[in-house]
N, CA, C and O of each residue as an XYZ file, in Angstrom:
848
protein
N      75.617    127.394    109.329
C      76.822    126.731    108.856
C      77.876    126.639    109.959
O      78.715    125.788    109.667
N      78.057    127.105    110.874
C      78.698    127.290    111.911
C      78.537    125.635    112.846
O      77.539    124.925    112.968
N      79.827    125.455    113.338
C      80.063    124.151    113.642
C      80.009    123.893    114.986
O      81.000    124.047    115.700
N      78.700    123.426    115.503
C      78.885    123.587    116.898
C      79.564    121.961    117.666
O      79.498    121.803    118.885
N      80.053    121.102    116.933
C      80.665    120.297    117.516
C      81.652    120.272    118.250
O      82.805    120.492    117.879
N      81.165    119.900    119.784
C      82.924    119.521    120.622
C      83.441    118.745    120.427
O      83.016    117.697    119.940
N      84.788    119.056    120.817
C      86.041    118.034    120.422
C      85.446    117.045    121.485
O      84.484    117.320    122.202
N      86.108    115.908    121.499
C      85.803    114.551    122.714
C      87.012    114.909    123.222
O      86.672    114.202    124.171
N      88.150    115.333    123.544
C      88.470    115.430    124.760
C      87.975    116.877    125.697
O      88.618    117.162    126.707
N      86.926    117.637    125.308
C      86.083    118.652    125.920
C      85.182    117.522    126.765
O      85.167    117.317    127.979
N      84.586    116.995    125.910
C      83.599    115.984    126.866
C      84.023    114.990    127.729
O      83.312    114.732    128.700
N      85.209    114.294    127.522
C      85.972    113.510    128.234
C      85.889    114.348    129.528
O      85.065    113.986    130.368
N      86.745    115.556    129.805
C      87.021    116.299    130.386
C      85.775    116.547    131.244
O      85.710    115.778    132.203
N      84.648    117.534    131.129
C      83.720    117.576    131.743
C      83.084    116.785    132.310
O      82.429    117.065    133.314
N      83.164    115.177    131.583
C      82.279    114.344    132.118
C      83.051    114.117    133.785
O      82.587    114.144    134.925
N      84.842    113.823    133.056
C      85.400    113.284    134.632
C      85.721    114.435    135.825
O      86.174    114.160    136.936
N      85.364    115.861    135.314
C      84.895    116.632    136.368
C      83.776    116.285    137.435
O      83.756    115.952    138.620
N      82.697    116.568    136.254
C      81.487    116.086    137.004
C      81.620    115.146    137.488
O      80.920    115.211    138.498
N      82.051    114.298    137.454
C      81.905    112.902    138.098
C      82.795    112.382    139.664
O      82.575    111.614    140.601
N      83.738    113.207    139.290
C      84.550    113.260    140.737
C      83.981    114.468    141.568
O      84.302    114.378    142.753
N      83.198    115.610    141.258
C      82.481    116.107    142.119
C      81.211    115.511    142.447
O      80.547    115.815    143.437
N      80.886    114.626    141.555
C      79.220    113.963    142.174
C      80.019    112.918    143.462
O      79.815    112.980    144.674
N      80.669    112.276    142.950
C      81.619    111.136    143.954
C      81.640    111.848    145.239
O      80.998    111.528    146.239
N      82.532    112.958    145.102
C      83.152    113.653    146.496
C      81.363    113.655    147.159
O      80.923    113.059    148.142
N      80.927    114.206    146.564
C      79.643    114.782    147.007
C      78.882    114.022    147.926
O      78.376    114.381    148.989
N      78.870    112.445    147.126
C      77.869    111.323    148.060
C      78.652    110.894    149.155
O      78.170    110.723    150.275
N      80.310    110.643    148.763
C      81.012    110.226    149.985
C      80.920    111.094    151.350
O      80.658    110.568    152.431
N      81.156    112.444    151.191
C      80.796    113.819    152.080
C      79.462    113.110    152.629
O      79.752    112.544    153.683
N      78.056    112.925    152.291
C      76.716    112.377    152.777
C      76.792    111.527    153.446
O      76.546    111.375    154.642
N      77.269    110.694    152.427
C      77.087    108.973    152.789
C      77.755    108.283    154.089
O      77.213    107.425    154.787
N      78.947    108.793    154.257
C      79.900    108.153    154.920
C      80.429    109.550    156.161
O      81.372    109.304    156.913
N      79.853    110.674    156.224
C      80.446    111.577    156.902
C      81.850    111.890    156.910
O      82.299    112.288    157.985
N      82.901    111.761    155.605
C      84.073    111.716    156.094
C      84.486    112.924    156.340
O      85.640    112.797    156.751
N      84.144    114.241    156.320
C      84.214    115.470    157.138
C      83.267    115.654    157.809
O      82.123    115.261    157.579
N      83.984    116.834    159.531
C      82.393    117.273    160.227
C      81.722    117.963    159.448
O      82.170    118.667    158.543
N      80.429    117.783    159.792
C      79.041    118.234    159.361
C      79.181    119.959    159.212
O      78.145    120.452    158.765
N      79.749    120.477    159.365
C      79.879    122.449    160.041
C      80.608    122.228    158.828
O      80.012    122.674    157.847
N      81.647    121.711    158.593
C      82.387    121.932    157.095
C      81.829    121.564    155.659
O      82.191    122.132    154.629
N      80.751    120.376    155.734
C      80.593    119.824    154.383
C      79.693    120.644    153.203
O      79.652    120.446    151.989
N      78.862    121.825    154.191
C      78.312    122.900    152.715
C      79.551    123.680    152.158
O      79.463    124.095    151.002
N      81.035    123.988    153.075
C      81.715    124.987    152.712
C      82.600    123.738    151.400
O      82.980    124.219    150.333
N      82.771    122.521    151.630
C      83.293    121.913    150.715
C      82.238    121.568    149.369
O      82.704    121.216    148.285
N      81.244    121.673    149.529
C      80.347    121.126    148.366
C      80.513    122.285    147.170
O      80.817    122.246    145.978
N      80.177    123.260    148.054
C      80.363    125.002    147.340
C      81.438    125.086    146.877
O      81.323    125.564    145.748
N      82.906    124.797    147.226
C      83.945    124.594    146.430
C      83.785    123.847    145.348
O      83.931    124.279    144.204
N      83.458    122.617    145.658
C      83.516    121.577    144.561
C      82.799    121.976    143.946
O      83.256    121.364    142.981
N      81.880    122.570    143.472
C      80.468    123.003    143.111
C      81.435    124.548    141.932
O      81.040    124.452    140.770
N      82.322    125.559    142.091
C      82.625    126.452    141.915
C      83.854    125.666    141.106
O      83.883    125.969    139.914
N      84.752    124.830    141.478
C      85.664    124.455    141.034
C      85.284    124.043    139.481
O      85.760    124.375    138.395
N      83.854    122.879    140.005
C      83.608    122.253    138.517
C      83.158    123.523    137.558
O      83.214    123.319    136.346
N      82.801    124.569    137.929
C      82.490    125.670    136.788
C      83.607    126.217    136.205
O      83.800    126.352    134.997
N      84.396    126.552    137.185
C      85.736    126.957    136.526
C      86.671    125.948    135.861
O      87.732    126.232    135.306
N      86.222    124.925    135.970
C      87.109    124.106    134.742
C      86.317    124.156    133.722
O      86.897    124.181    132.637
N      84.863    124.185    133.695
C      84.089    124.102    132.225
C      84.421    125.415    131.723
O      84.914    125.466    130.596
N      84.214    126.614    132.443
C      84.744    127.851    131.675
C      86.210    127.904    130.960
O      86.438    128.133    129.772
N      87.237    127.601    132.112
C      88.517    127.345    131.069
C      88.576    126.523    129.760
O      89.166    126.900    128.747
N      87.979    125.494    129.876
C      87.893    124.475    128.768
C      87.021    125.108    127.791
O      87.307    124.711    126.661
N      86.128    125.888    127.802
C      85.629    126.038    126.610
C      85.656    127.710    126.186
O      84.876    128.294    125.434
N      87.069    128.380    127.088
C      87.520    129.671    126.354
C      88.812    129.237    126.164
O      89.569    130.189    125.971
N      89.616    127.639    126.134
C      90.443    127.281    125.266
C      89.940    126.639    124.103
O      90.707    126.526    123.147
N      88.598    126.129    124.009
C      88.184    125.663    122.877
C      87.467    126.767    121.672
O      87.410    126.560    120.460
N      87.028    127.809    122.319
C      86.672    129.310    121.915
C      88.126    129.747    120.841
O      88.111    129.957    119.628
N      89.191    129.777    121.703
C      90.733    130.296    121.210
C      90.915    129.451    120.452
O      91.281    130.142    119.501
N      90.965    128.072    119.968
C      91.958    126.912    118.968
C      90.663    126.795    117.962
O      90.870    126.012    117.036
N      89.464    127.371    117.961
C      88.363    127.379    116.748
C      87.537    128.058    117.463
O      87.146    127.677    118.566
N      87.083    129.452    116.745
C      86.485    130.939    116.956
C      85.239    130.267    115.960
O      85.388    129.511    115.000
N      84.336    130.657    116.368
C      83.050    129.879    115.800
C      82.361    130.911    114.822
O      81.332    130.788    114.157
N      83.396    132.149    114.961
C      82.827    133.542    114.024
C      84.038    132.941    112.460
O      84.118    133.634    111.446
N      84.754    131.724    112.606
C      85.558    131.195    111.359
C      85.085    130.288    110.900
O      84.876    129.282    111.577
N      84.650    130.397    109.102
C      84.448    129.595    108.589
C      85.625    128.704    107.864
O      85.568    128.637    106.636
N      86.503    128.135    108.426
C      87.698    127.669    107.797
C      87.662    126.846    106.653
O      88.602    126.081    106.434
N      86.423    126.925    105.687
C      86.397    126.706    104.271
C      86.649    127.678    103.293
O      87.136    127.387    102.200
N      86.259    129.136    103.719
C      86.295    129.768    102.766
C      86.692    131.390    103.317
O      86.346    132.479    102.860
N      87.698    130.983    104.671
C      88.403    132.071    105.136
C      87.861    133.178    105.136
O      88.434    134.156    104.655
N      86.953    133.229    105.542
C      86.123    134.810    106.272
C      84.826    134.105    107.298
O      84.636    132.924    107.586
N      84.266    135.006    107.589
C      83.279    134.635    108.858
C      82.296    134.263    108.286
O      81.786    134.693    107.251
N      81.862    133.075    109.247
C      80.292    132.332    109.160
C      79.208    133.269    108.469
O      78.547    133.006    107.464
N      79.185    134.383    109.216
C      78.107    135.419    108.584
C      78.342    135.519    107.479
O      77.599    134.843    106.767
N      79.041    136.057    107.003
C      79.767    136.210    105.394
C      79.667    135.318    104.649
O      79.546    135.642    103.468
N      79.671    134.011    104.939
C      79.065    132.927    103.986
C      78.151    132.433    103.995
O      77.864    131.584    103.151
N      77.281    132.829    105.060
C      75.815    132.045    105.039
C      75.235    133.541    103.828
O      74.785    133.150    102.751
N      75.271    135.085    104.047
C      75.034    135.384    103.105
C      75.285    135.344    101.602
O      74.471    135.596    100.714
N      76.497    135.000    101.486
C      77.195    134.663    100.313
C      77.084    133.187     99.544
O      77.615    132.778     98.512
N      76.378    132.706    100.273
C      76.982    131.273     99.720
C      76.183    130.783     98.282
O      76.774    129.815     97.803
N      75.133    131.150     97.566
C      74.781    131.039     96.801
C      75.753    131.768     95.807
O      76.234    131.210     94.820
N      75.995    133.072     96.164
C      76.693    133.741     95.080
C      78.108    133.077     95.024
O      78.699    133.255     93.959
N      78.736    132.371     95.943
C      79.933    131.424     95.961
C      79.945    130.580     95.199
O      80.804    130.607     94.318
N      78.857    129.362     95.263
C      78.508    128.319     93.707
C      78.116    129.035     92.990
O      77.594    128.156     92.305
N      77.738    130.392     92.198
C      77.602    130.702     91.281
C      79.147    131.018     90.286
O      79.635    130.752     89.188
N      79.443    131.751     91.534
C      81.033    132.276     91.249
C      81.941    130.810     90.899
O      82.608    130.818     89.865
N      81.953    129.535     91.797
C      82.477    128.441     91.132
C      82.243    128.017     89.847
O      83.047    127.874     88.926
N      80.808    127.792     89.889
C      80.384    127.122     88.466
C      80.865    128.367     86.887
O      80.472    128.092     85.753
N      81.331    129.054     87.046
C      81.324    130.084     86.111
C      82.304    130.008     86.249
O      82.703    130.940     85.552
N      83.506    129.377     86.837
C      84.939    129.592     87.069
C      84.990    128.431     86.212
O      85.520    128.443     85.102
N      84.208    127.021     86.951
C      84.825    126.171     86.095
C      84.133    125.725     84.307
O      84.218    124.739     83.574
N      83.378    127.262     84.213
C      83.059    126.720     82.714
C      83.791    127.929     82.231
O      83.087    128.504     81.401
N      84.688    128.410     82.382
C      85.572    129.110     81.887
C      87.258    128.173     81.675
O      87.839    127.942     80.615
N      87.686    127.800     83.092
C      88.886    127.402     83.219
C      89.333    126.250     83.448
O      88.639    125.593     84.224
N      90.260    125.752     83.048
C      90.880    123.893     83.281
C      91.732    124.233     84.753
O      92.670    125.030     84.763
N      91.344    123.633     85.772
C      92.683    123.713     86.511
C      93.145    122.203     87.093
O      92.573    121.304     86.477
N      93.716    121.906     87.755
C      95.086    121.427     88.579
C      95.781    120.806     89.604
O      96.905    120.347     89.397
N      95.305    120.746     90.562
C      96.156    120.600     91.795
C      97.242    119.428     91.364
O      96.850    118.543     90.603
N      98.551    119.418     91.827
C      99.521    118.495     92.029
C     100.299    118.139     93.067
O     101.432    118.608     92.957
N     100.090    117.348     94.246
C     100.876    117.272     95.007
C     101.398    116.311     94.734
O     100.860    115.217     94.903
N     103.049    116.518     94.045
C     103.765    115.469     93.641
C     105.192    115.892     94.765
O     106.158    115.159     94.977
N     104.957    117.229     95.340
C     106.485    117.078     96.455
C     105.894    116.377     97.570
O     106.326    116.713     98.673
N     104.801    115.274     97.531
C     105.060    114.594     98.572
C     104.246    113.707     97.864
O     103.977    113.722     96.663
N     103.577    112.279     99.469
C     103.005    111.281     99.407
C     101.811    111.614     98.161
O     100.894    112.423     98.306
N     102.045    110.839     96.995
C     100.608    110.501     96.445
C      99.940    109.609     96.450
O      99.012    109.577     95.642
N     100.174    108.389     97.484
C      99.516    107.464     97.432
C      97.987    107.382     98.263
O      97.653    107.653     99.417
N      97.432    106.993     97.356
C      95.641    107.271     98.050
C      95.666    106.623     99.270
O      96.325    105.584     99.308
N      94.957    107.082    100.543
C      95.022    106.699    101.665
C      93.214    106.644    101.938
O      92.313    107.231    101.339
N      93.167    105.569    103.230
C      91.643    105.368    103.667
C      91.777    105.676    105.056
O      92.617    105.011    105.663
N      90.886    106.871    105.938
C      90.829    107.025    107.073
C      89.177    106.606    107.547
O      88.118    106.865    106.975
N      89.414    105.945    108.678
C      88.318    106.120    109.664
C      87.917    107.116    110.068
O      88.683    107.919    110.601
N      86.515    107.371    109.922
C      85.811    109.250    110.375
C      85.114    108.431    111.952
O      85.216    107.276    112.365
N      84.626    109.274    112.336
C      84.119    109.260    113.772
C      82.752    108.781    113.547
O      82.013    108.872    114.527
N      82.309    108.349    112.599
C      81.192    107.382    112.895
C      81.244    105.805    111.588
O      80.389    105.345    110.831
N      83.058    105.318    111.959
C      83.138    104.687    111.845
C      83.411    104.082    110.421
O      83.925    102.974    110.272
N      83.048    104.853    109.444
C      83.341    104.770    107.692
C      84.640    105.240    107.212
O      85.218    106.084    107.896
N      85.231    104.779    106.041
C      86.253    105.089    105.881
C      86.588    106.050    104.649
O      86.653    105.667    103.481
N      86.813    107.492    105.140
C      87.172    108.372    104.095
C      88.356    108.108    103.190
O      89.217    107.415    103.732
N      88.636    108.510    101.867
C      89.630    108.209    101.057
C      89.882    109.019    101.061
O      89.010    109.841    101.343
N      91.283    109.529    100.759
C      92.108    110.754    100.209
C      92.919    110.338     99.086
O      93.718    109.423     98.885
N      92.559    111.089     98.570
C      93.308    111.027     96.800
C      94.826    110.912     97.261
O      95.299    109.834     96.900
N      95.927    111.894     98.112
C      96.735    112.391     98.605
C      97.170    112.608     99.983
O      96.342    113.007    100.803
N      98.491    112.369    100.356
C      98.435    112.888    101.901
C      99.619    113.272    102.148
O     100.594    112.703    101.656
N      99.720    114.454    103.074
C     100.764    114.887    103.701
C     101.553    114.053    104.388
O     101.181    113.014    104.933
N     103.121    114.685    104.362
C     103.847    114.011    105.344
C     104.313    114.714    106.430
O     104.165    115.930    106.309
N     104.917    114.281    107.630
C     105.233    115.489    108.742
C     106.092    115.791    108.110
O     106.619    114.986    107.343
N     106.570    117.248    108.254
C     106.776    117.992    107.427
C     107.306    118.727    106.721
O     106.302    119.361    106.393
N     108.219    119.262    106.104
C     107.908    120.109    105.094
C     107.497    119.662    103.791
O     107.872    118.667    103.172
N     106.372    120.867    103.354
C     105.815    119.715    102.251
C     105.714    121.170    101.248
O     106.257    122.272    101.316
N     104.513    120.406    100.101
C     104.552    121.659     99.017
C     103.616    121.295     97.767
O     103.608    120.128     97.374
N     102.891    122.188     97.183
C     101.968    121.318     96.027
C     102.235    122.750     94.697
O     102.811    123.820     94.890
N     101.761    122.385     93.757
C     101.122    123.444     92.907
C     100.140    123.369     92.496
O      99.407    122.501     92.970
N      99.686    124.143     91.527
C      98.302    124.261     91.170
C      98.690    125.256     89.606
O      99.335    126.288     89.423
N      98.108    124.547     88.909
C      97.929    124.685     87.283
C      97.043    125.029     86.739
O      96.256    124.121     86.470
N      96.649    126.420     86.278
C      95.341    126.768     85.774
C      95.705    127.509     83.783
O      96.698    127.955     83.208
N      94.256    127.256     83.400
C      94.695    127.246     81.894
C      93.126    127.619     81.449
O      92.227    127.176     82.163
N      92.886    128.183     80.631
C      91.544    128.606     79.897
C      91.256    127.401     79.003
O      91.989    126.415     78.937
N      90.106    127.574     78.312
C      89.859    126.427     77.776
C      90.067    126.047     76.238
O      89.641    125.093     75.588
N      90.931    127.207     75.863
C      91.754    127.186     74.902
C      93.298    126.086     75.189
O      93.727    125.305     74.339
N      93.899    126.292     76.544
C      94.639    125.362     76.480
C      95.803    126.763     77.042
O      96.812    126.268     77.543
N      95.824    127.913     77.043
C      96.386    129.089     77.450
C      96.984    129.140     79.126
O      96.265    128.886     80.093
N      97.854    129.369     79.181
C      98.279    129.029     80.705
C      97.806    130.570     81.083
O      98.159    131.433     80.280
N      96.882    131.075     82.472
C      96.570    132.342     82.979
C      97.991    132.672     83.997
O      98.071    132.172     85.119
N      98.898    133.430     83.524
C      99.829    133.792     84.714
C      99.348    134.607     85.513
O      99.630    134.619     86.712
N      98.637    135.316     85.007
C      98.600    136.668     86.247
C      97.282    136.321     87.203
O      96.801    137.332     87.715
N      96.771    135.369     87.457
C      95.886    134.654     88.148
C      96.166    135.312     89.857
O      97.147    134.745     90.339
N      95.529    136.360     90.847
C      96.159    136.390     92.076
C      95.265    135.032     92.903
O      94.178    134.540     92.602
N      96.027    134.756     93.816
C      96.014    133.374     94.777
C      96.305    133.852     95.973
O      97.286    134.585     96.097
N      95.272    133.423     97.379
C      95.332    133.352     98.306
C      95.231    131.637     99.128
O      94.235    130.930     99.282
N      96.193    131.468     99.398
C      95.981    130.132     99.713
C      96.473    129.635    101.632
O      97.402    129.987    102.358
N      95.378    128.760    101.810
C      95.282    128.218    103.131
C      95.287    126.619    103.782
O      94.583    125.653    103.491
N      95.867    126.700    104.311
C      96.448    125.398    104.628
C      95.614    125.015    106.783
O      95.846    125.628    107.825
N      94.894    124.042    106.565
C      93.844    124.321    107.989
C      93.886    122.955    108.462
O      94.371    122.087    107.736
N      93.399    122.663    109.676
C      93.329    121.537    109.953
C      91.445    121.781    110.316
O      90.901    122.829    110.665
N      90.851    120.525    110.097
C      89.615    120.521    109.509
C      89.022    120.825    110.792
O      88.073    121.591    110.624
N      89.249    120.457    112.314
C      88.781    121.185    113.116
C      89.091    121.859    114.075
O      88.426    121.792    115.109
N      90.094    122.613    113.972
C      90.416    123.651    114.389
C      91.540    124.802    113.832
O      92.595    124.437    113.314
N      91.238    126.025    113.977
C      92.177    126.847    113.216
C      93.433    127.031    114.063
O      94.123    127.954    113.631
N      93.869    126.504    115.001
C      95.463    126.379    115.902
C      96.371    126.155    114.773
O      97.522    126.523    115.006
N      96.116    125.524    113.323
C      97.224    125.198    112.675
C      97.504    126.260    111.014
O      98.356    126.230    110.125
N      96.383    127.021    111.261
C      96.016    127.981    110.117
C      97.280    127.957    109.292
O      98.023    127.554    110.188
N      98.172    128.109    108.115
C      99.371    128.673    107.419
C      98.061    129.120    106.272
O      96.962    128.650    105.975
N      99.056    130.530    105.769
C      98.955    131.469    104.838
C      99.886    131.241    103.954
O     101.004    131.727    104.126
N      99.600    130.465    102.848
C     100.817    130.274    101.936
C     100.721    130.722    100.550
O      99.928    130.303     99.706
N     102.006    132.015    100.346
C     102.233    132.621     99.034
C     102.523    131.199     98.035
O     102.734    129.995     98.174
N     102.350    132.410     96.758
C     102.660    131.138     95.498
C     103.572    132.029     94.532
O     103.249    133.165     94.185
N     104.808    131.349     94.117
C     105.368    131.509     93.279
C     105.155    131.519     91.674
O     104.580    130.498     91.298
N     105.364    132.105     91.003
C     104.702    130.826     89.648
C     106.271    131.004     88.740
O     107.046    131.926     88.485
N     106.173    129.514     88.452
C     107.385    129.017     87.427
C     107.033    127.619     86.769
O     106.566    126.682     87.418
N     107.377    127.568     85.068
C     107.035    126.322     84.688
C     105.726    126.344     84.610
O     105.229    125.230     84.774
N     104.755    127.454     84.363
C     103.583    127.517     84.022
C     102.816    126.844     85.038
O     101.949    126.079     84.615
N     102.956    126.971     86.406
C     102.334    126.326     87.655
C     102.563    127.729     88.737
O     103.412    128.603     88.559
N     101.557    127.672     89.893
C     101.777    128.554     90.757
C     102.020    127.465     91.971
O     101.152    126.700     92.391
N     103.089    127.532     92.347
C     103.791    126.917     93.152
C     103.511    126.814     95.017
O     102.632    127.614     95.340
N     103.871    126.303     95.788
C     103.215    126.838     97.111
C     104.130    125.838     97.941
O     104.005    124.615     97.890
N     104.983    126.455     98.642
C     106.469    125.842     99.094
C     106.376    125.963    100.601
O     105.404    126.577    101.041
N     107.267    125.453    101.459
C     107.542    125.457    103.337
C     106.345    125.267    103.552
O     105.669    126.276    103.749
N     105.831    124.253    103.581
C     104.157    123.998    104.139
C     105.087    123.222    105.338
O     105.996    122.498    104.933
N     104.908    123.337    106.591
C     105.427    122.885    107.547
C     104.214    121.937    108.256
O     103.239    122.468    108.787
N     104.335    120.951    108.217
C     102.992    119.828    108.907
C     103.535    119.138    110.135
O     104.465    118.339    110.023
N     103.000    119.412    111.284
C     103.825    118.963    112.773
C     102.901    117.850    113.337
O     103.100    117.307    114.424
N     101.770    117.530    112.415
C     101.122    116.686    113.171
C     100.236    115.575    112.786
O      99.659    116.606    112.443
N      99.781    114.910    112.593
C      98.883    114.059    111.832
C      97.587    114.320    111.817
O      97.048    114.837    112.795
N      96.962    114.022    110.790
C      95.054    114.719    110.509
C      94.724    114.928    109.252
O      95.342    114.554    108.255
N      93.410    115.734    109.328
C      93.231    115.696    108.657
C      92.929    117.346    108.329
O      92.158    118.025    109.007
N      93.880    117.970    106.866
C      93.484    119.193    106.273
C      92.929    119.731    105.372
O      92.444    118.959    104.545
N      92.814    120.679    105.213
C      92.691    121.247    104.051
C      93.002    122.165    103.770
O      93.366    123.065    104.526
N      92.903    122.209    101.763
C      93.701    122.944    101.050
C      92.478    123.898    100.466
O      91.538    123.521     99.767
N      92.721    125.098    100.895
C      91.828    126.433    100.509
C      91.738    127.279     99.142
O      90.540    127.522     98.994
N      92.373    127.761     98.220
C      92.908    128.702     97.662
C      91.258    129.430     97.161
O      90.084    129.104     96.987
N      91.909    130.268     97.116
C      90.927    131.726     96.760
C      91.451    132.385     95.483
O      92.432    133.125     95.543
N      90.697    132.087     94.099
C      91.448    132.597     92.987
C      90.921    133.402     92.454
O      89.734    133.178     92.217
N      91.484    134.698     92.004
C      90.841    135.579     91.257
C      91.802    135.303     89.574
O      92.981    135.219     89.229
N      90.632    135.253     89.006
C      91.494    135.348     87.827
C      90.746    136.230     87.029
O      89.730    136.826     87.385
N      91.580    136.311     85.364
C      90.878    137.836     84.804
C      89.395    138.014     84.967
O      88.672    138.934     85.349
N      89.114    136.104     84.293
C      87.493    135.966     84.062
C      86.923    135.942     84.737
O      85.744    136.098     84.419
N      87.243    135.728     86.242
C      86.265    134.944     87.221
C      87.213    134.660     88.219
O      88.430    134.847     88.233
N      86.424    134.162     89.078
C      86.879    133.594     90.557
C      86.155    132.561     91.387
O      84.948    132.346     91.285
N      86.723    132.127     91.964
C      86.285    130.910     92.637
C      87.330    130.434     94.284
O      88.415    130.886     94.651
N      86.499    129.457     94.896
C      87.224    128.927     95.737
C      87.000    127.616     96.119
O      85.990    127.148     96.646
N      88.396    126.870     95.696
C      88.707    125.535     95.704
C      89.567    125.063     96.416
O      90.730    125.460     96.490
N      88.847    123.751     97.286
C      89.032    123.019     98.200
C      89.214    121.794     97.925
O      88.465    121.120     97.218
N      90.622    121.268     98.677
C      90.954    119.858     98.495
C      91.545    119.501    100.178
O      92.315    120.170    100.867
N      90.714    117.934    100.560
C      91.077    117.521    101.912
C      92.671    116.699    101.699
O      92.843    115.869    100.807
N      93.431    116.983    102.390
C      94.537    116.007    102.832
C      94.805    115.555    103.921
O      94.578    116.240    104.918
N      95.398    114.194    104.038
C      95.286    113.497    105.255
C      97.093    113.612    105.564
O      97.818    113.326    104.611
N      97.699    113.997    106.790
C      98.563    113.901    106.930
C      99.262    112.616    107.806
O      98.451    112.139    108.600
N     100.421    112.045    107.824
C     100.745    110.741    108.000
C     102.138    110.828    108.369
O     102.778    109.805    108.611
């Protein structure tokens, strides 16, 4: 389950490394433009240089998404590849117990269509605005009973990378658990995590938002 996709400006990057050291490289051959006594001590640079930019670049891409994070369900890859059956079990038993909710009415509700990277266009029910933003979430048994004492862990991510992680408490008032200062600095695409324990059951539910 673990996401081994690079970002494209990782590959951007490497490619126009490599490529201005292959360049330097043939011009050095081709054309002699340094003496001959110098051109192994420059190749070996260029040669050392291009490693040390691929290493920096991909222990900053290591740091802005840790590949030991599953940023669906906020604990580590390991932890959900063992778990993950008992996860849809734990959903489906949540939702034949409970009615719930989401409302993002403190901001944009108008359905939006994004282009994905191979060209199709995702819909979002909802989308963020830069930012401060805020949603709730409404849960009720199937009697029609509002659950207050429901505990909630909720996460706010950007879909590929955890640089934008928020941990957001919930209030509850008006028979809703509330979730306020969502601060959004950038445009993309997120998602909405929460982790619910309630008396009966538990579950964890996910909704994508596109921010704008």
């Amino acid at each position: 389950m673990q996401n081994l996709d690079i970002p494209l400006y990782i590959m951007a990057t490497l490619i126009g490394v490599y490529a201005v050291s292959a360049v330097f490289v043939i011009l050095v051959k081709r054309f002699n433009l340094i003496k001959r006594s110098l051109a192994p001590y420059i190749i070996v640079a260029s040669l050392i240089f291009m490693f040390s930019a691929l290493s920096a670049i991909l222990v900053v891409s290591k740091t802005l998404n840790p590949p030991e994070n599953d940023l669906r369900y906020m604990q580590s890859y390991q932890e959900v590849d063992k778990r993950v059956n008992q996860i849809r079990e734990d959903n489906a038993v949540f939702d034949s117990i409970y009615n719930y909710e989401f409302k993002f009415t403190k901001f944009s509700n108008e359905p939006i269509g994004v282009k994905n990277t191979h060209g199709k266009i995702d819909n979002f029910e909802h989308s963020f605005t830069i930012g401060e933003n805020g949603f709730s979430f409404a849960l009720n048994d199937k009697t029609g009973e509002v659950i207050t004492d429901a505990k909630i862990a909720a996460q706010i991510s950007r879909v590929d990378t955890n640089a934008y992680d928020q941990e957001i408490n919930a209030t509850f008032g008006e028979n809703e658990y509330n979730f306020d200062n969502i601060e959004i600095k950038s445009e993309g695409r997120y998602r909405v995590t929460l982790r619910v324990l309630a008396p009966a059951a538990s579950a964890y539910l996910i909704r994508e938002i596109y921010a704008r």
